[in-house]
N, C-alpha and C positions, 0 to 999 in steps of 0.2 A: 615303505618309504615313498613308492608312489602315489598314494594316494596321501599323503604331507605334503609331497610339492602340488598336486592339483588344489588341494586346500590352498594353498598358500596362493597361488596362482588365481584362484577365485576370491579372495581376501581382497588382494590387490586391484583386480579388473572391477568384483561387484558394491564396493564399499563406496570409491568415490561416486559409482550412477546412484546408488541411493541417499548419500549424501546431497547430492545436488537434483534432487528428484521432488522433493518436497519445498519448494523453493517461491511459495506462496507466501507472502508476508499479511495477515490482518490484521485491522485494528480498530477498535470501535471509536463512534463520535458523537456528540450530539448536538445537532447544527439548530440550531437556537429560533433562528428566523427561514422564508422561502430562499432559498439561492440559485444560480443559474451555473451552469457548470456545461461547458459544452453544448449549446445551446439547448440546455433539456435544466425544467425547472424542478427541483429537490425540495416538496414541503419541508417544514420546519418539523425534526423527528430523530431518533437516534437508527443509525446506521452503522452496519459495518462496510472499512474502506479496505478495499484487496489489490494488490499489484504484485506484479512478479518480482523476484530480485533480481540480480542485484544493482541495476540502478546506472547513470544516475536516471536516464529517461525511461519511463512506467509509464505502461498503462494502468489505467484507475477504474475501477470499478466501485459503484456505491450500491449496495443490497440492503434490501430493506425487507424482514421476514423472507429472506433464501432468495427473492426474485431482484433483478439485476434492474438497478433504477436511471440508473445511467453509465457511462462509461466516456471518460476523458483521457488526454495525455496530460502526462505529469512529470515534473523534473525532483527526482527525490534528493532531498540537501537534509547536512547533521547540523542542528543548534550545538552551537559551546553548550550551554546550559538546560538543562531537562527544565521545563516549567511542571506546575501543579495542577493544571488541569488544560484543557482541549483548548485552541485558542483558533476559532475558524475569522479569517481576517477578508473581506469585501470589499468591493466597490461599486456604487451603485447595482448592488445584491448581486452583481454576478461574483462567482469564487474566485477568489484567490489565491491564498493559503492554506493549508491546514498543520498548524502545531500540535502536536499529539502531546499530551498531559503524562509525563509519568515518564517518556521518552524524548529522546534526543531526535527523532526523525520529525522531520516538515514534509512538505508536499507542497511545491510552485505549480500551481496552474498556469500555461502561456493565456495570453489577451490578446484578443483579435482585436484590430486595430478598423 
């Protein structure tokens, strides 16, 4: 009986840390044209985008073959609507947006002014 309640007791304490222990979200993209992002410029190429959860302010990391290409803050926002594919939105090529194709998650980059 005592080693039911230690079980039980470890259920309870180590479930939730592993739960929220893997708490990396990635997602692939593939940014079409150069962009600037933080002041560090992003050739035109597919990357994986990684932030932590849950949000809403992230940091953004952009890797390209494992090594880390840049690194921004980002305000992560849910679209009503999942679009069909990747939708990386610019202004005068610095980043702005990115809509993830397939999901409901965006990513607001702030604008320095």
């Amino acid at each position: 009986m005592k080693y039911i309640g230690s079980a039980l007791v470890s259920l309870f304490v180590f479930v939730p840390m592993l739960l929220f222990a893997g708490d990396n979200t990635i997602r692939s993209v593939n940014i079409p044209s150069a962009v600037v992002v933080n002041h560090h410029t992003l050739k035109a190429g597919h990357y994986k985008v990684e932030w932590q959860q849950p949000g809403p302010n992230v940091e953004v990391n952009f890797l390209q073959h494992g090594k880390t290409m840049a690194s921004a803050p980002g305000t992560l926002k849910v679209n009503d609507a999942q679009i069909k594919q990747d939708d990386i939105i610019t202004n005068r090529n610095a980043l702005m947006e990115i809509d993830f194709g397939h999901q409901k998650e965006a990513i607001v980059f702030p604008q320095k002014g």
